[in-house]
TORSE-928193 format. One line per field, with one value per residue (C-alpha): x negated, z, y; chain; residue in three letters. Coordinates in steps of 0.2 Angstrom, whole numbers, plus 5000, padded with zeros to 4 digits. Each point is the difference from the previous one (the first is absolute). Example, Ala and Ser with C-alpha at 12.3 -4.5 7.8 and 13.67 -1.06 7.14 Angstrom:
xx [4938,4994]
zz [5039,4997]
yy [4978,5017]
unit [A,A]
code [ala,ser]
END
This chain:
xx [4954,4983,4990,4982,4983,4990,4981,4988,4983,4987,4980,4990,4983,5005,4995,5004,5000,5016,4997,4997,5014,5013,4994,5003,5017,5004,4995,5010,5015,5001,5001,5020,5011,4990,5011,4988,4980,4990,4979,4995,4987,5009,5002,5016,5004,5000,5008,5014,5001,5004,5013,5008,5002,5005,4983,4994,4996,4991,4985,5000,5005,4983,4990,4985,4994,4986,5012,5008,5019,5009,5019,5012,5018,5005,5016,4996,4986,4991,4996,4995,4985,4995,5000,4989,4988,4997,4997,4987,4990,5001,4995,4986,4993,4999,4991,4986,4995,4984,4988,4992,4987,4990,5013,4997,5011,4997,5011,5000,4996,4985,4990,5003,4993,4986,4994,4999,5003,5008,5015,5007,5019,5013,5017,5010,5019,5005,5015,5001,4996,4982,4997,4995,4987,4992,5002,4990,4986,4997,4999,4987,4989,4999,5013,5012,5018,5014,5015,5015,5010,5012,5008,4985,5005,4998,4990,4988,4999,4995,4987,4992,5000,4991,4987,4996,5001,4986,4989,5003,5011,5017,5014,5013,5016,5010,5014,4986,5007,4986,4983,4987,4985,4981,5011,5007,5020,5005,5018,5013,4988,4997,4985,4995,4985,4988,4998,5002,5015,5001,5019,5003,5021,5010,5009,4996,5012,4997,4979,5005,5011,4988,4983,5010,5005,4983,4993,5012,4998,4980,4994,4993,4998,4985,5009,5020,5001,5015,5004,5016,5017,4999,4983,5008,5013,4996,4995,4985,4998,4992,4984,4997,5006,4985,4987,5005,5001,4980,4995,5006,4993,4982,5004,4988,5011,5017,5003,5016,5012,5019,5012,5012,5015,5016,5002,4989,5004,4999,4985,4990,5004,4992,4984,5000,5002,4986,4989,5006,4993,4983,4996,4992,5010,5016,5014,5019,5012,5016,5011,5016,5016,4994,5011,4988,4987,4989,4981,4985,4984,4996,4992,5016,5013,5015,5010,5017,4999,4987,4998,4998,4987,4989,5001,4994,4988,4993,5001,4989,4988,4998,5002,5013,5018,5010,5017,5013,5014,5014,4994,5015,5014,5015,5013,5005,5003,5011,5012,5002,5006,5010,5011,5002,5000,5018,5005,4999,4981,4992,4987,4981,4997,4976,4994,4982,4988,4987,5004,4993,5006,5017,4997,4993,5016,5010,4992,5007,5015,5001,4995,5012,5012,5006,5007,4994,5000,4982,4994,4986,5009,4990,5018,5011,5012,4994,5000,5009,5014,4996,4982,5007,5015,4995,5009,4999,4983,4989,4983,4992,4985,4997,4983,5011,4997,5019,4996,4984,5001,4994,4999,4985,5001,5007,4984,4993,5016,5013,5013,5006,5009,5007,5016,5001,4996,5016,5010,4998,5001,5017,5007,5013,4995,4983,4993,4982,4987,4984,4985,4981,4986,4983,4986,4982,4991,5011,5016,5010,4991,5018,5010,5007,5007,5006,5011,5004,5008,5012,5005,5003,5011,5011,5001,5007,5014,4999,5003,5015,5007,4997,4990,4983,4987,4985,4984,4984,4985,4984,4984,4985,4987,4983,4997,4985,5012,4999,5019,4998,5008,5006,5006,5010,5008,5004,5011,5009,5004,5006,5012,5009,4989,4993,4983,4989,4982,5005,5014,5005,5004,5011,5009,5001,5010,5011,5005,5005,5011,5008,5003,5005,5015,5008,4998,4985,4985,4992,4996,5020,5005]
zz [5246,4993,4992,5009,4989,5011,4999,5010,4997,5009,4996,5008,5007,5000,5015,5004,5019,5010,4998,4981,4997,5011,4991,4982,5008,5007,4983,4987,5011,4997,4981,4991,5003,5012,5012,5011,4998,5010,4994,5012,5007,4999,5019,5010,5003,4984,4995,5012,4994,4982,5007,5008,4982,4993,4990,5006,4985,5001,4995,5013,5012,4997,5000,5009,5010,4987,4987,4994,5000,4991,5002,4993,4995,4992,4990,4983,4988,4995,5020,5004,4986,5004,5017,4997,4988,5014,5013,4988,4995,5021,5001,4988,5007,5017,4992,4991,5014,5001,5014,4997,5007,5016,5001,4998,4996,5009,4997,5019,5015,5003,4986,5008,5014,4994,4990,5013,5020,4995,4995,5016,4999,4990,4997,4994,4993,4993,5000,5019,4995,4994,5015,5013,4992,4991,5016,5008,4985,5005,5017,4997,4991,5013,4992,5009,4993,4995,4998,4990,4995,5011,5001,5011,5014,5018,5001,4986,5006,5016,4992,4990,5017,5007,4989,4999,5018,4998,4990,5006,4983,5000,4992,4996,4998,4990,4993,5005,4991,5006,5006,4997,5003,5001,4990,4987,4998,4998,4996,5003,5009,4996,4999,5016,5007,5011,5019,5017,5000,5000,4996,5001,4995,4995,4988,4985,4996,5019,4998,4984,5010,5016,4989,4989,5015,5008,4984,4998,5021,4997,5004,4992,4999,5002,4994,4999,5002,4995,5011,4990,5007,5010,5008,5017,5000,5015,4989,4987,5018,4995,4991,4988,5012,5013,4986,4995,5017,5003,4984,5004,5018,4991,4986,5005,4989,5008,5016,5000,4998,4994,5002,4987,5003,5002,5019,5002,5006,5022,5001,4984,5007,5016,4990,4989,5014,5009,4986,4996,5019,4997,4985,5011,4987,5003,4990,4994,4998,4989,5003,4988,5010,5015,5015,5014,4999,5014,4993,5013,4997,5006,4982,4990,4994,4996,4987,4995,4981,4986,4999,5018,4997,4988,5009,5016,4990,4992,5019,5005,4984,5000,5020,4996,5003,4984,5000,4988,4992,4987,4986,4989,4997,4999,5003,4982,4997,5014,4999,4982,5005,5015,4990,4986,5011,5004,5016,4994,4997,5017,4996,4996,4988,5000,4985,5005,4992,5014,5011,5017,4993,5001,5018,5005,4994,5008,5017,4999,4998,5013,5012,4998,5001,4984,4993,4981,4992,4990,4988,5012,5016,5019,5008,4990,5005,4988,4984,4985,4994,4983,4993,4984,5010,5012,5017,5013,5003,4987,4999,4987,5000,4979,5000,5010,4990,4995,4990,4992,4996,4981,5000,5005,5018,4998,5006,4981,4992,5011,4985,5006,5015,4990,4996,5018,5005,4988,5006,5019,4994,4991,5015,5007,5018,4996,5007,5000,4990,5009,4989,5001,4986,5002,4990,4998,4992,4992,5003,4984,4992,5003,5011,5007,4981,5000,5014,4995,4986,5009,5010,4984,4991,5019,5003,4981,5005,5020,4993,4988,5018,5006,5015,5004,5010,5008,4996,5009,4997,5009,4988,5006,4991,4999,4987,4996,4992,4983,4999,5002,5017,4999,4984,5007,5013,4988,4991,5014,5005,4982,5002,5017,5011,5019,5000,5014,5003,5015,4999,5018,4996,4986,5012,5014,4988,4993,5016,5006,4984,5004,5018,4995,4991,5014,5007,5011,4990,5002,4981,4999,5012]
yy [5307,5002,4987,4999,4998,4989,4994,4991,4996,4991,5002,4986,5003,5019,5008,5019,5006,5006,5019,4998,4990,5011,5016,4991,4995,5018,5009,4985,5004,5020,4994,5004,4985,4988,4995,4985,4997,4990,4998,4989,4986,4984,4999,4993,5019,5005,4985,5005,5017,4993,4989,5015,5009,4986,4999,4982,4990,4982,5006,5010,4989,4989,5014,4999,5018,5000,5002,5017,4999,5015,5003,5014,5004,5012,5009,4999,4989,5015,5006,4982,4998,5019,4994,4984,5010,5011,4987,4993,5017,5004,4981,5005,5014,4994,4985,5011,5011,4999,5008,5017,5009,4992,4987,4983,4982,4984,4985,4995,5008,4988,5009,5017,4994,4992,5014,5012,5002,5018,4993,4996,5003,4988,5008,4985,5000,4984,4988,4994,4981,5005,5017,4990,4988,5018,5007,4987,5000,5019,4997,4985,5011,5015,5010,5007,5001,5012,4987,5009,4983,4994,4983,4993,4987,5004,4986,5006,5017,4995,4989,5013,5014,4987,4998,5016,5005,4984,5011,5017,5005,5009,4988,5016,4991,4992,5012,5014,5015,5014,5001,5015,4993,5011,5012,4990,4995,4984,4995,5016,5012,5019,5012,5007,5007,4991,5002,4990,4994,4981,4992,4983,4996,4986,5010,5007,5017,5003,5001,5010,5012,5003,5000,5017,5009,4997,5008,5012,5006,5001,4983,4986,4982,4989,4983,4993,4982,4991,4984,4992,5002,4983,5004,5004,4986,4984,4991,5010,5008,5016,4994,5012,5013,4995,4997,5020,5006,4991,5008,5017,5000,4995,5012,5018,5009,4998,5011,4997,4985,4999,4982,5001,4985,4993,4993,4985,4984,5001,4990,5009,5018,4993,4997,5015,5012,4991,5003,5018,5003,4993,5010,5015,5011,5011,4988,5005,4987,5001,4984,5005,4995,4996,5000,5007,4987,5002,5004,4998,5011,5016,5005,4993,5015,4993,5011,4997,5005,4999,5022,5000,4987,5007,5015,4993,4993,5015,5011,4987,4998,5021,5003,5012,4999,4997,5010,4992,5011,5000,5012,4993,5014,4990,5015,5003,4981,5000,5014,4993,4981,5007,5010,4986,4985,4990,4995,4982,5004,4993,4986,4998,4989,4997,4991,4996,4991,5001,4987,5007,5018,4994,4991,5016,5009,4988,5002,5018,4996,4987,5013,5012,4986,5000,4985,4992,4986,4992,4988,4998,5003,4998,4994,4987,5010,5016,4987,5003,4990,5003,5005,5008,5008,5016,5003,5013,5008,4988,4997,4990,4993,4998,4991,4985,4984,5001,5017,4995,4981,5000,5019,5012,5008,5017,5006,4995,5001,5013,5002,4984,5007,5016,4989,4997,5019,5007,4989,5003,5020,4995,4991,5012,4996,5005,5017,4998,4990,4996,4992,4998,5006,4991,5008,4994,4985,4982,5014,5005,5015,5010,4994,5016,5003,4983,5004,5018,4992,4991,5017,5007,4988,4998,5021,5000,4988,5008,5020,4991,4996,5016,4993,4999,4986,5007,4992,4998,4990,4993,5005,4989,5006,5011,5014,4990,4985,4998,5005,5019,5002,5019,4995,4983,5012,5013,4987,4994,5018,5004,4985,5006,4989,5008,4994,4992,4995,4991,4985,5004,5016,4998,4989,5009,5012,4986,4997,5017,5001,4985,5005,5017,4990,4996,5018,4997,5009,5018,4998,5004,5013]
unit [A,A,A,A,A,A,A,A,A,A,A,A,A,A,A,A,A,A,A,A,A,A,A,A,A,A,A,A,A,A,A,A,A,A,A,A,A,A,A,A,A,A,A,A,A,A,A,A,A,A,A,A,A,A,A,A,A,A,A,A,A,A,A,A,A,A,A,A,A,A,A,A,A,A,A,A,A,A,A,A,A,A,A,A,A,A,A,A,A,A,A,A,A,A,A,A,A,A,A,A,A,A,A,A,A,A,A,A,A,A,A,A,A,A,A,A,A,A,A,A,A,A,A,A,A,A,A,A,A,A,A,A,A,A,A,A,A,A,A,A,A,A,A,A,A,A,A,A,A,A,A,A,A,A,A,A,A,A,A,A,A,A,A,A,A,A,A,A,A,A,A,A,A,A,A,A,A,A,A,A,A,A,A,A,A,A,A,A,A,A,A,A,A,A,A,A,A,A,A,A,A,A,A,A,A,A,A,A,A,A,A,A,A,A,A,A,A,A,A,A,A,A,A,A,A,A,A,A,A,A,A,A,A,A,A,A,A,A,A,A,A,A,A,A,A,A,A,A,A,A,A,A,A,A,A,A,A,A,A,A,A,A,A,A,A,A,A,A,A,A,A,A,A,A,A,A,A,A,A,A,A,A,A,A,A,A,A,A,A,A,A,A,A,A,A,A,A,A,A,A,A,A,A,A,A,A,A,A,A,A,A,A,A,A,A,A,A,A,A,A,A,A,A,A,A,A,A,A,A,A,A,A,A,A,A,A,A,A,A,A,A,A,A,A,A,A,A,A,A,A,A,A,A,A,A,A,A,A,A,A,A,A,A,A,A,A,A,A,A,A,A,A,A,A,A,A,A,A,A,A,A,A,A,A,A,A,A,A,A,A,A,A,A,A,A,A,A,A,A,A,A,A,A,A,A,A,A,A,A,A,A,A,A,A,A,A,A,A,A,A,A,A,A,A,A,A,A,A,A,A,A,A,A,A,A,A,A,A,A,A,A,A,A,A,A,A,A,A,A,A,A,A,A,A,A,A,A,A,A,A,A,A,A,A,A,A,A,A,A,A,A,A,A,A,A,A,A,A,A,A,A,A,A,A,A,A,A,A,A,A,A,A,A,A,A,A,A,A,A,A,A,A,A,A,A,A,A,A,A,A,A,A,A,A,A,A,A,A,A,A,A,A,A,A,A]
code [unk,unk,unk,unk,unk,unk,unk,unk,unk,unk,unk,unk,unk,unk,unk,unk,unk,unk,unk,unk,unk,unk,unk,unk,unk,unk,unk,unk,unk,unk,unk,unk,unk,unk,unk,unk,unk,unk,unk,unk,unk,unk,unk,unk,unk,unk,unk,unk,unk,unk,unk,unk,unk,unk,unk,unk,unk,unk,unk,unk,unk,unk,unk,unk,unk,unk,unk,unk,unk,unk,unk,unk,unk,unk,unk,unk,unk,unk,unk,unk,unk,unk,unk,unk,unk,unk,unk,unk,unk,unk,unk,unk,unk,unk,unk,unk,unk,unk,unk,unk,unk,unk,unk,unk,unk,unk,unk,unk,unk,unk,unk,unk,unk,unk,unk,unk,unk,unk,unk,unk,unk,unk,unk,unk,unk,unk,unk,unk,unk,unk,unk,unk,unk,unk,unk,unk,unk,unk,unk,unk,unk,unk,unk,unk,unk,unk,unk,unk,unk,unk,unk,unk,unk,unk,unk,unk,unk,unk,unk,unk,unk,unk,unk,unk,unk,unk,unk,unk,unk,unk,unk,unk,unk,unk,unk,unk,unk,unk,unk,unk,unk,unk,unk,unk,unk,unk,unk,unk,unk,unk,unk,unk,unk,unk,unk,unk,unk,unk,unk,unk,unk,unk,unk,unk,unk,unk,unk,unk,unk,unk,unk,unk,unk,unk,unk,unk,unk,unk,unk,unk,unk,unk,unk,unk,unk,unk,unk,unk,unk,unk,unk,unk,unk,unk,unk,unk,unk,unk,unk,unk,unk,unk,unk,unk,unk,unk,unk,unk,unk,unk,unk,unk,unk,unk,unk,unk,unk,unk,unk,unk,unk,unk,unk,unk,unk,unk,unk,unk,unk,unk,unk,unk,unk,unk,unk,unk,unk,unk,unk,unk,unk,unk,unk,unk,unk,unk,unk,unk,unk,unk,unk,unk,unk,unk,unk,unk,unk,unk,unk,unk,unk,unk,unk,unk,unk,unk,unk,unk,unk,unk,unk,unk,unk,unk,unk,unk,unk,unk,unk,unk,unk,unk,unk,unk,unk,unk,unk,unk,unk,unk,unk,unk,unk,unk,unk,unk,unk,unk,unk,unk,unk,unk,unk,unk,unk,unk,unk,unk,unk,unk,unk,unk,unk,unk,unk,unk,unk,unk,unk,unk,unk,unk,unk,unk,unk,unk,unk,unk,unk,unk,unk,unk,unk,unk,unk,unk,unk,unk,unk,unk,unk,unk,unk,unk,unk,unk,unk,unk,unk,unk,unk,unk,unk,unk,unk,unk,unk,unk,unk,unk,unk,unk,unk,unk,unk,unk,unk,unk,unk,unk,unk,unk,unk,unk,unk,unk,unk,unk,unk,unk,unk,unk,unk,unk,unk,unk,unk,unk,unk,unk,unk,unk,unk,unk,unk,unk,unk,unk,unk,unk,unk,unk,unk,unk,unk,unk,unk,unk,unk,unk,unk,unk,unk,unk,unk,unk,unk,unk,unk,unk,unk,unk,unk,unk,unk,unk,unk,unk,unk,unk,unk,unk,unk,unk,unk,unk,unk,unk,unk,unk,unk,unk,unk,unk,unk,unk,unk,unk,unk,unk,unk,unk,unk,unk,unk,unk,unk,unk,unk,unk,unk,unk,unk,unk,unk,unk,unk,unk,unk,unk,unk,unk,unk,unk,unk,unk,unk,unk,unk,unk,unk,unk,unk,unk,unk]
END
């Protein structure tokens, strides 16, 4: 058994924010022989995360969340200081960044404020104890309020939408992960052009996914607001969503109005459907997985999906009917997998790291009557037994807290899940491997090589088998993202992949294939 090197390290009064931290995290371990490392926040979470790896020292323990812990294992002494010399220069850098340009620094959010009534938005992402009382201090001085951290009480979110509802702000959040406001991303958001189109969702890969294919059918989007995922739940009871819808109905530019969601709670649907029907505007509703909820108002268009939403959307926007189509040839891929695949070869196996993206997918599935199993499951009855441990039709949802406790989201870092990825593809009951690519601003500046990697390192193994996987992915994304989006397709065709603009889609065709196991698919006559 190998002897570990082991180091931790706690800086006091060292503050770094969450996304910082995670990507410090993300890029140490990619570095020869680190086998565990954590750059954290002294938080109870982090703290945890330690404890997990076996990384918890006493230091750490009496860490304050103003206080930097570091935690790392590695194989050997030489990969452990090369490691902790690059968490310093990386600590370093992010340190010395200084503004450039027009931009300017303030030490709190009072003197942005103060200095002029321009700067009216605060995005904030900070460890959960301090989000609210910032939150709060923006909302005081007339800012309204992009809320990335999560780990905000119920209670304090409540609060805080309160308040602003009080002076006519919008409190976005907490656990916000995209807004695109007057034209300008915040969080995970992508470049696309302006228009009528007003999107108000409690989910952040879901506004990602409708506000592309809006783009990418013609349209255009005036604002997206973000709620936070617990907006709609009896007890936040849909304020930002209200506050949003209010905003957009007063707001000349939209025409149009799109209600992105999870079902709400009974009694908040009631409200936001009743305030959908007083906005004198045409509105389509998206309530992923839900079972034929009844929505009143004659201008309320409820769609069953997030493309048949943003193309809704755009027939309305443009007055003209917008005609969605598969332009993917998949034929070649096919033939190739059905003459290599075994008989054994039957399951799906979707390693998401979109939450909603895999809701979506799973919504599919569940209506062809397809039985799975989920990390993040809508019926107990669909759980898994065992995260780590795929059975049947899988669908993981990788950005789940379980995934991502001390590690970047696979959205910021998505060679996280490659392990995960060859694995599935190795598993001999495996036939199909689903995933999700989300391009645009705070995503990886690769991610769609990140995962072509993976494909390449299991098809090696996969032709040494003489069998075959097919591969599809969902590419969320613009070709005005800073990626390069013909070139982030181009590498996942290169690696095998079939490859989608629309999550649905790629679904839909995981789906047939899965049916087309058991003999009852066109795709294999």
């Amino acid at each position: 058994m190998k002897t570990l090197h082991t180091k931790t390290i706690v800086k006091s009064n060292a503050y770094f924010d969450s996304v910082t931290l995670m990507k410090i995290s993300g890029e140490v371990s990619k570095l020869n022989g680190v086998i565990e490392v954590l750059v954290g926040m002294g938080t109870e979470l982090n703290k945890d995360s330690l404890r997990h790896v076996g990384l918890l020292s006493k230091d750490c323990e009496t860490a304050s969340p103003n206080d930097l812990m570091i935690g790392i294992s590695t194989e050997n002494e030489e990969a452990l200081n090369n490691a902790l010399n690059k968490i310093e220069d990386l600590l370093s850098n992010r340190g010395k960044k200084k503004s450039q340009g027009n931009e300017k620094s303030f030490e709190r959010i009072e003197e942005a404020a103060r200095l002029d009534a321009g700067y009216n938005m605060a995005v904030i992402s900070v460890p959960g104890i301090y989000a609210a009382r910032e939150a709060k201090i923006a909302l005081e001085n007339n800012m309204n309020v992009f809320l990335f951290s999560d780990n905000v009480t119920v209670e304090e979110e409540i609060e805080l939408k309160n308040l602003a509802n009080e002076k006519g702000l919008l409190m976005m959040g907490p656990d916000c992960g995209t807004a695109i406001i007057n034209g300008v991303p915040l969080g995970f958001a992508n470049r696309v052009r302006r228009g009528n189109i007003g999107i108000v969702g409690a989910s952040g890969t879901g506004l990602q996914q409708v506000t592309t294919l809006i783009h990418s059918f013609g349209g255009g989007v005036s604002q997206a607001i973000g709620t936070g995922g617990r907006d709609l739940s009896a007890k936040v009871s849909g304020r930002t969503m209200l506050s949003a819808l209010e905003a957009l109905k007063e707001d000349e530019e939209t025409k149009v109005v799109v209600i992105i969601s999870k079902p709400p709670a009974a009694e908040v649907a009631y409200k936001v459907f009743s305030c959908a029907e007083n906005l004198n505007k045409p509105v389509v509703l998206c309530l992923l997985g839900s079972k034929d909820m009844e929505v009143t108002g004659k201008n309320i268009i409820k769609c069953s999906n997030l493309e048949e939403t943003a193309a809704k959307a755009v027939s309305l926007s443009l007055e003209k009917e917008i005609i969605t189509e598969n332009s993917e040839d998949f034929s070649t891929a096919l033939a190739e997998f059905k003459a290599a695949r075994k008989p054994n070869q039957k399951y799906i196996r979707a390693i998401y790291g979109g939450g909603t993206l895999c809701d979506e997918a799973m919504t599919v599935f569940r209506r062809k009557g397809i039985p799975m199993f989920s990390n993040i499951p809508f019926d107990k009855r669909e759980e898994l037994s065992n995260i780590e441990i795929s059975q049947g039709n899988c669908f993981l949802d990788m950005g789940d807290d379980f995934f991502t406790r001390g590690k970047p989201h696979p959205m910021i870092e998505p060679s996280l899940r490659n392990k995960r990825i060859v694995q599935e593809a190795l598993d001999s009951e495996t036939a199909v491997i689903l995933l999700d690519v989300e391009l645009g601003h705070g995503s990886h500046i690769d991610p769609a090589g990140i995962a072509a990697e993976a494909a390449a390192i299991a098809n090696i193994k996969l032709d040494a088998q003489k069998r075959k996987v097919f591969w599809i992915a969902a590419l969320v994304g613009t070709k005005e993202d800073p990626q390069n989006y013909e070139e982030q397709v181009k590498k996942l065709k290169d690696a095998g992949f079939v490859v989608f603009d629309s999550n649905v889609r790629a679904a839909s065709l995981a789906a047939e294939l899965t049916l087309g196991f058991e003999g009852g698919s066109g795709l294999w006559q």
